[in-house]
N, C-alpha and C positions, 0 to 999 in steps of 0.2 A: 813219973818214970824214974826210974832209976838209972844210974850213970853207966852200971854194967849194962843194961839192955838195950842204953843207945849206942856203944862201944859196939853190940853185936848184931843191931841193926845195920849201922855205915859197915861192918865186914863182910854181913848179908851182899849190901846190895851193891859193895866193890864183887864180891865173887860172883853175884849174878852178870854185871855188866863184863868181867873179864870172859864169862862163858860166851857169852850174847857175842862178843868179840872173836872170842876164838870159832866159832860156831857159824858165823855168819859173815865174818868179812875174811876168813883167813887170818885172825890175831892180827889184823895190820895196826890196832890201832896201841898196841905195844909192842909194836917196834918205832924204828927212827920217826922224823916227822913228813921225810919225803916220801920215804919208800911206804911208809902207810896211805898215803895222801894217793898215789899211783896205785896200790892194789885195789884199795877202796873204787877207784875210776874204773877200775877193770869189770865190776860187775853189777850188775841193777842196784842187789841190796848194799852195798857200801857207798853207790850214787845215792840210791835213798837217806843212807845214814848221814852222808853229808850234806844233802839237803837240808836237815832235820837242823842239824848245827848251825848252818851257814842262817835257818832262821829265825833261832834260837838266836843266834850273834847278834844280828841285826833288830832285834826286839829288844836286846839288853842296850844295845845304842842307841836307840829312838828314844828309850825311855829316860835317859839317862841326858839324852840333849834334853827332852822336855821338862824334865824336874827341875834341872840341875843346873839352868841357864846363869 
């Protein structure tokens, strides 16, 4: 692959995820770090979306104790 079309893949899938954002949580997750964290709480899908993360997070530390001792 070429350098250009991975350049235009990651702006791909930054503008798909800023949609997904704006679209479904109310853009909370570019704004500040509180006031997204609170809108996100306000409705299913941005409780979902932080589920998503919180275990996402904790799969990167699990792993990371266990390799990495």
């Amino acid at each position: 692959m070429d350098i250009a079309t991975l350049v235009l893949i990651g702006i791909g899938i930054f503008i798909v995820l800023f949609l997904l954002d704006l679209f479904l949580a109310g853009g909370a997750g570019s704004m500040g770090m509180m006031h997204a964290t609170a809108m996100m709480m306000s409705n299913p899908i941005g409780q979902a979306i932080l589920l998503v993360l919180l275990i996402i997070l904790g799969v990167l530390v699990a792993q990371r104790g266990v390799f990495f001792r």
